[in-house]
C-alpha positions in Angstrom: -18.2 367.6 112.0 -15.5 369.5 112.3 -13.5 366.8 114.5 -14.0 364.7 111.1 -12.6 366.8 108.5 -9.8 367.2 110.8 -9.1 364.2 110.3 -9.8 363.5 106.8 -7.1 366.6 106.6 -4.3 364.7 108.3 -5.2 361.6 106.5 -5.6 363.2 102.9 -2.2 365.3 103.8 -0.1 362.4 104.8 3.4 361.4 103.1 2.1 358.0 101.8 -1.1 359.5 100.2 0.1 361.9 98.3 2.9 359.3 97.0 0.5 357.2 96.1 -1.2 359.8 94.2 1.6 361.3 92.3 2.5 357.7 91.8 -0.7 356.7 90.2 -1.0 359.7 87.5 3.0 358.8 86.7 1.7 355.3 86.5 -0.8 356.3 84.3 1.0 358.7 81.8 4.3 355.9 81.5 1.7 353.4 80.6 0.9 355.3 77.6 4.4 355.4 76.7 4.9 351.4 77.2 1.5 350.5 75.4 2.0 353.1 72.5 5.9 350.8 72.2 3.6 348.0 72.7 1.2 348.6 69.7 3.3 350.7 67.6 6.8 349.3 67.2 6.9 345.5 69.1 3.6 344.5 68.0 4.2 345.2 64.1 7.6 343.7 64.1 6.0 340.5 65.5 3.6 340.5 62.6 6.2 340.7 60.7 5.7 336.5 60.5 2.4 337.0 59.9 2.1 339.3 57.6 -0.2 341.6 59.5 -0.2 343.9 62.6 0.2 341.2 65.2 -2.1 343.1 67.3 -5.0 342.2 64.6 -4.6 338.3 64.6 -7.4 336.3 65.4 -8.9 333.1 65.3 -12.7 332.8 64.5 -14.8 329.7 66.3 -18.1 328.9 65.5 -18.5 332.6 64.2 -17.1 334.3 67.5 -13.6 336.0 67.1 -11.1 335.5 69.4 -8.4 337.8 69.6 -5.5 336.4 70.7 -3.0 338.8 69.0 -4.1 341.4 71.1 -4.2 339.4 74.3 -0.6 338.9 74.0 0.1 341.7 72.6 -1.4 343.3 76.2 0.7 340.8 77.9 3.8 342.1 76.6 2.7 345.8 77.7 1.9 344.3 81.3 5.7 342.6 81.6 7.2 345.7 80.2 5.2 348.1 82.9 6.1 344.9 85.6 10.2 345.1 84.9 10.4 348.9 84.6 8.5 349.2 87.6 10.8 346.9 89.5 14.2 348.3 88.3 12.6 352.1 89.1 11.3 350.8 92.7 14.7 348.9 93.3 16.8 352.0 92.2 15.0 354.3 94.6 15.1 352.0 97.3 19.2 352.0 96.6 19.2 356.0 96.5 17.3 356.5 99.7 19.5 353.6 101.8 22.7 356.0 100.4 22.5 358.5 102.8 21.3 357.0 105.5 23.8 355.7 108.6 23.7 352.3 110.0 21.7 352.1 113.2 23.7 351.9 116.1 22.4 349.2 118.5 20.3 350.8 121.5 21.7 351.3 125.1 21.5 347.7 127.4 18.1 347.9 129.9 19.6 344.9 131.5 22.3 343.4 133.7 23.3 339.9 134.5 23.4 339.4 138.5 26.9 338.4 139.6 25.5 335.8 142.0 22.3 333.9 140.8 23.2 335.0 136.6 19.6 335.9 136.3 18.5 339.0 133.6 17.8 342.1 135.9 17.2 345.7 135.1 19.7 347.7 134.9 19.1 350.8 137.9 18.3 347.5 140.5 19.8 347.7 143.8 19.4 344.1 144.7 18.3 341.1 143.0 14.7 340.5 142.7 15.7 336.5 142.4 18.4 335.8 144.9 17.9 339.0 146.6 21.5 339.7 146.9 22.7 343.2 147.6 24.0 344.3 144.0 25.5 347.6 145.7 28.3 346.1 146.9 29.7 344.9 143.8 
């Protein structure tokens, strides 16, 4: 048991989970800001055309109502959320690459033989192909 919540520790404790969490409740309070745009200023100044809060259009068939005002409406909120999301990702993805140095390529493991030009490590004495001496050289 104890083995277990060990490891539910260095899972729960991890860098990506706790992103993930602060970035959920972020999530969570800006979508109240986007839908509360949504519903209260973009939504009204579409109904503007029709005279009514946009949100509130609907179309009745056979006696059911369908809503369609406020489907698009939450389609708007969902493409707001999507291109703020994007630019805020893409920004921090910039910020982070700022300090960072360019990778310097790693060390060779491997050397070309002089005789037989076949790939061999790089501490071999002699080569493992055309077993030539490769201390000589």
């Amino acid at each position: 048991m104890r083995k277990l919540i060990e490891e539910f520790k260095t899972f729960a404790l991890r860098g990506n989970v706790i992103d993930l969490a602060v970035g959920v409740i972020i999530g969570a309070a800006f979508q109240g800001i986007v839908t509360s745009l949504t519903d209260d200023i973009i939504s009204p100044l579409i109904g503007l055309v029709a005279q009514t809060d946009f949100k509130d259009v609907q179309a009745t068939v056979l006696g059911v109502s369908i809503r369609y005002g406020s489907f698009i409406t939450a389609v708007i909120n969902f493409f707001i959320m999507a291109v703020v999301l994007f630019t805020l990702i893409k920004l921090m993805n910039k910020a982070a690459s700022l300090g960072k140095k360019p990778e310097e390529p790693a060390a060779p493991t491997t050397k070309v033989c002089p005789f037989c030009k076949s790939e061999i490590a790089l501490e071999a004495t002699r080569c493992p192909h055309c077993t030539s001496d490769l201390t000589q050289t």
